[in-house]
C-alpha positions in Angstrom: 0.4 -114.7 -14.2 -0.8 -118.4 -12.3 -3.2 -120.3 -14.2 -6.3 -120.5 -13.5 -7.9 -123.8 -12.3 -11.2 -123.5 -14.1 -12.0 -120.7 -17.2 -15.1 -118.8 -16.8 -18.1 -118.9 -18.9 -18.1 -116.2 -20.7 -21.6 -114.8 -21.8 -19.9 -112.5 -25.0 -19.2 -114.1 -27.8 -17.3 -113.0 -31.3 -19.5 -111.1 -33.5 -21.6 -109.9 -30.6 -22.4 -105.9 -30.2 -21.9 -104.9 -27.0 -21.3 -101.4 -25.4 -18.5 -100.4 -23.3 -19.9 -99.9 -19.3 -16.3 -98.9 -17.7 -13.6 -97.4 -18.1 -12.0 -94.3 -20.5 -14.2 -95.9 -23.5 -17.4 -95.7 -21.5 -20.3 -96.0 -23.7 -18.5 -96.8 -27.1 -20.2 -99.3 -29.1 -18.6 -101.8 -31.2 -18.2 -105.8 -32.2 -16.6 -108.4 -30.6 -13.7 -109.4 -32.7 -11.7 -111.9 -30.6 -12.6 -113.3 -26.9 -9.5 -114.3 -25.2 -11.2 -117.0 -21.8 -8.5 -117.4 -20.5 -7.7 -114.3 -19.1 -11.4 -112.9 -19.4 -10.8 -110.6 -21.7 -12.2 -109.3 -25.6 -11.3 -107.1 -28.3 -13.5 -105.1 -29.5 -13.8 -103.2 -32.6 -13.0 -99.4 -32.0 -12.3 -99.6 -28.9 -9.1 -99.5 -26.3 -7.1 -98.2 -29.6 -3.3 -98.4 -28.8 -0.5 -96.8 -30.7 2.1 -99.1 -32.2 5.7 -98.3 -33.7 6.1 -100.7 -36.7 9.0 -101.5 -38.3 9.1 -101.9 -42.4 8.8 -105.9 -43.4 9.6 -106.1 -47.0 6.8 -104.6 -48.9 4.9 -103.2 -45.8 5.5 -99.7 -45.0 6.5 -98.8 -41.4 4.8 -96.1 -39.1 2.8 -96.0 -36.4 -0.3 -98.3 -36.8 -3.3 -97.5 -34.5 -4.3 -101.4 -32.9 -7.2 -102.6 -31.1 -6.1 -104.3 -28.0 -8.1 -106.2 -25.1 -10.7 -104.8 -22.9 -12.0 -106.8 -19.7 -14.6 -108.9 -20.0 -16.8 -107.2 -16.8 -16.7 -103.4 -18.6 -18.5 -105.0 -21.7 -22.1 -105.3 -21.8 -24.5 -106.9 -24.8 -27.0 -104.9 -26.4 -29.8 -105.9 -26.9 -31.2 -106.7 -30.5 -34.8 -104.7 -30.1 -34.1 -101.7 -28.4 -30.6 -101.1 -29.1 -30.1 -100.6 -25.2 -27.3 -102.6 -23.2 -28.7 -105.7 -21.4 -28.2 -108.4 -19.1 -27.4 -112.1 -20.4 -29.2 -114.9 -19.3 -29.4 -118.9 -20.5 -32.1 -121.1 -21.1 -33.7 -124.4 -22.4 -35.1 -123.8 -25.7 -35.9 -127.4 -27.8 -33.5 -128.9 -25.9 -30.6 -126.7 -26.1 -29.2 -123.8 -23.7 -29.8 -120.3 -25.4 -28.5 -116.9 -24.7 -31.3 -114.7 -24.0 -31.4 -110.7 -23.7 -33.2 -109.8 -20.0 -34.3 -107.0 -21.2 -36.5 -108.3 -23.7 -36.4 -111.7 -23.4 -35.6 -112.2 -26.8 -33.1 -115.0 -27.9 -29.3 -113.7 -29.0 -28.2 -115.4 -32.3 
């Protein structure tokens, strides 16, 4: 993969509900657990589930552990803190500092 020049800004952050828009997890809901810029990407907790063979490690038992992997960046969508609804992200000055805000309600994301 060639490196990017410039990372995007990346309007989901960890700990951040969001809903799943595309893909074979459409409309899955679940939190943000890692964000990976660099190749736009985020896991997401309960979704994109992958099977992995693991081999025992000592004390750990072997198997086949169920993982979360990555999910792109553009099939995630926020939801919005009032109405529980996925939304648009937009920023703005508030006292001096850029905010996240929910479009949909205009409220400002923690």
């Amino acid at each position: 993969m060639a490196k990017k020049r410039f990372a995007a800004k990346l309007k989901i952050k960890k700990g951040d509900k969001v809903q799943v828009i595309a893909g074979a997890d459409k409309g899955k809901e679940g939190q943000v657990l890692e964000v990976i810029p660099a190749r736009n990407r985020a896991v997401v907790d309960g979704v994109n589930i992958r099977k992995k063979h693991v081999k025992p490690v000592n004390n750990d038992p072997g198997g086949i552990k169920e993982i979360n992997t990555s999910i792109h960046i553009s099939n995630l969508m926020l939801v919005d803190p009032n109405s529980g609804e996925p939304t648009r992200v937009g920023k703005k000055l508030v006292d001096g500092k850029l905010q996240r805000y929910s479009k949909k309600s205009g409220e400002i994301i923690k």
